[in-house]
C-alpha positions in Angstrom: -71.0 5.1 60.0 -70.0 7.3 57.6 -68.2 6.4 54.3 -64.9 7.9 54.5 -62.7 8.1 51.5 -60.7 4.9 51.1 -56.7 5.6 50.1 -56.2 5.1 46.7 -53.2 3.1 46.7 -50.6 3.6 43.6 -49.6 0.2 41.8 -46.1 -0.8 42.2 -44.5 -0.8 38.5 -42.0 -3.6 38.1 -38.9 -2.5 38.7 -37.1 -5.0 36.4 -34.6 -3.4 33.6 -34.8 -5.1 30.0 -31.0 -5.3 29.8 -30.9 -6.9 25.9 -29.5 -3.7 24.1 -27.0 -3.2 26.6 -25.8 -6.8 25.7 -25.9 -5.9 22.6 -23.7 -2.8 22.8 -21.4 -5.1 24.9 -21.0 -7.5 22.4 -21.0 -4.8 19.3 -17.5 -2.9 21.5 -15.9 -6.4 22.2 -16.2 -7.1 18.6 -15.0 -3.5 17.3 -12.3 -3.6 19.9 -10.8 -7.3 18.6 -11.4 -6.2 14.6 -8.9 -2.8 15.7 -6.9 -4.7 17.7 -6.0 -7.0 14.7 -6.0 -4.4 12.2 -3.2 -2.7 14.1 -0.6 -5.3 14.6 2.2 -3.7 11.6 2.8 -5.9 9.0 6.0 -6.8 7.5 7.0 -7.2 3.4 10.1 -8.7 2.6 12.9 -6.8 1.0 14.4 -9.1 -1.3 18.2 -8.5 -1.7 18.9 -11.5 -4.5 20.7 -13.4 -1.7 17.5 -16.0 -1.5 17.7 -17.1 -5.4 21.1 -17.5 -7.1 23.2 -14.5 -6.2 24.8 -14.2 -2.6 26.1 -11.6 -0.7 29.1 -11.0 -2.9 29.6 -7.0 -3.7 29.6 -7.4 -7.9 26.1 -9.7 -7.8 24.0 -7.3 -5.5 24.8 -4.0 -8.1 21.9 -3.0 -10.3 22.4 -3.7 -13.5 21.8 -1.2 -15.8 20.9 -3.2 -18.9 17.5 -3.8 -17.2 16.6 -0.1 -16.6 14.7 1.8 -18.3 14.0 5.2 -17.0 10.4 7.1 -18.1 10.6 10.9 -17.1 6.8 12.5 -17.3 6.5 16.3 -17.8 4.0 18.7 -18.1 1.8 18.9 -21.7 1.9 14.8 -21.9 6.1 14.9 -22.3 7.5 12.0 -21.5 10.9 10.7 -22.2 12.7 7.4 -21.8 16.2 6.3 -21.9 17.9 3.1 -21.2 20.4 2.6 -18.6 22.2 5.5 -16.7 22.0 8.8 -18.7 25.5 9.8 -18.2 26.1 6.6 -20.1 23.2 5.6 -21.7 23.0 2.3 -23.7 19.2 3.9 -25.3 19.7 7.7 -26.1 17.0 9.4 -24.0 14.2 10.2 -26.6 10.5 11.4 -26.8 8.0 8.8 -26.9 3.9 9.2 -26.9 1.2 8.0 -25.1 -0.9 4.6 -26.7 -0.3 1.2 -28.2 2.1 2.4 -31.0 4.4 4.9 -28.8 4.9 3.8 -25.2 3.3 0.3 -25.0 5.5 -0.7 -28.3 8.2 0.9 -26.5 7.8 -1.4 -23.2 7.3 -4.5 -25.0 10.4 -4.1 -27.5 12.8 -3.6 -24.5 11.4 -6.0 -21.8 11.8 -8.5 -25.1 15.6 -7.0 -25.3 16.1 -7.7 -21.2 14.7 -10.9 -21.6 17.4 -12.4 -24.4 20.2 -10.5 -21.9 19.0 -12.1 -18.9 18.3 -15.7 -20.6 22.0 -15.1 -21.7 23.4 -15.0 -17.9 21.1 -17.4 -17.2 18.3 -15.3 -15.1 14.8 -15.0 -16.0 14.5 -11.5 -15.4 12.3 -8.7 -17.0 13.1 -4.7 -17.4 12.9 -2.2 -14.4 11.2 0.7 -15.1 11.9 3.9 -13.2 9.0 6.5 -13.4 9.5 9.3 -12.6 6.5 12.4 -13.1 7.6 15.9 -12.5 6.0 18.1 -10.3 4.3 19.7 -14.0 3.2 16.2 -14.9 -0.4 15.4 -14.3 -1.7 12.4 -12.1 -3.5 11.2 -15.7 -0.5 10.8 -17.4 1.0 8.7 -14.2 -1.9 6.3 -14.2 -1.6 6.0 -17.7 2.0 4.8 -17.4 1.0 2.3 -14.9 -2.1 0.8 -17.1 0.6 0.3 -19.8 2.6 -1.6 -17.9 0.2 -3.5 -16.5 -0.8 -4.0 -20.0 2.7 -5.0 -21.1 3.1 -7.6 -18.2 6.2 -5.8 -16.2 6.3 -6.2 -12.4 9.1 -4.5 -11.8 8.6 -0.8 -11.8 9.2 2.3 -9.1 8.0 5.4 -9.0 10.7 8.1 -8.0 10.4 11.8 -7.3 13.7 13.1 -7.4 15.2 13.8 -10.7 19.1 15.0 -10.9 20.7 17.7 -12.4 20.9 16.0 -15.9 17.7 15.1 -16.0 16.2 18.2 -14.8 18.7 19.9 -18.3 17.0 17.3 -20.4 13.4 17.9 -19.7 14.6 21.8 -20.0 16.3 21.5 -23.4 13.7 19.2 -25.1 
């Protein structure tokens, strides 16, 4: 008998899948998808009216008061002005202070110390308000610089504004 040719017979791979990374991107998408989830609820800050400590909802104890304002008006070639109150009737004359320790800092600290004793007098415990408000000329150095010194000075309650009226808009013109 003749040797014929046996069939050479392929093996049979394993058809078994390694399924570990696809748990892994399973487990990576549920995690991703709870972190955004969470992330995206909105959250809410309270607006305090002055109803919660001693004032109520009377029309005369919800007015701002403008013995605690100062207003800081930031132009272009590092201009800044400052006045106290409402500039129509200003209790501080609007006038031109510098940048540093000895010009705007001093500034801060002399009138917060002013609002302090008037406060304490109407029995509140309440600092200055300072109103920023940078032009569109102003630069974004001067800005941070106004917020450092307030830092600096301990006020936490500041704004910054970007509307300016009429008057103001005159005074940063004539000076």
């Amino acid at each position: 008998m003749k040797n014929l040719p046996q069939k050479v017979r392929s093996r049979k791979l394993s058809s078994r899948v390694d399924l570990t990374a696809m748990v892994s991107v399973s487990f990576l998408l549920i995690i991703f998808f709870m972190v955004v989830g969470e992330l995206s609820k909105p959250k809410v800050m309270e607006y305090d009216l002055g109803y919660r400590r001693s004032c109520g909802p009377e029309q005369e104890c919800n007015k701002p008061d403008e013995n605690r304002t100062l207003t800081i008006l930031l132009d272009d070639h590092d201009k800044m002005i400052t006045y106290r109150g409402l500039l129509f009737s200003p209790i501080q004359m609007p006038k031109e202070v510098q940048y540093g320790k000895d010009g705007i800092r001093r500034e801060l600290i002399n009138i917060n110390e002013i609002v302090h004793q008037y406060s304490a007098a109407l029995g509140r415990n309440q600092g200055v308000t300072v109103i920023i408000k940078p032009s569109k000329k102003s630069n974004y150095g001067n800005l941070v610089d106004i917020l450092d010194e307030i830092n600096i000075t301990g006020i936490n309650s500041y704004a910054i504004v970007d509307y300016y009226t009429p008057e103001e808009t005159k005074l940063l013109a004539s000076n």
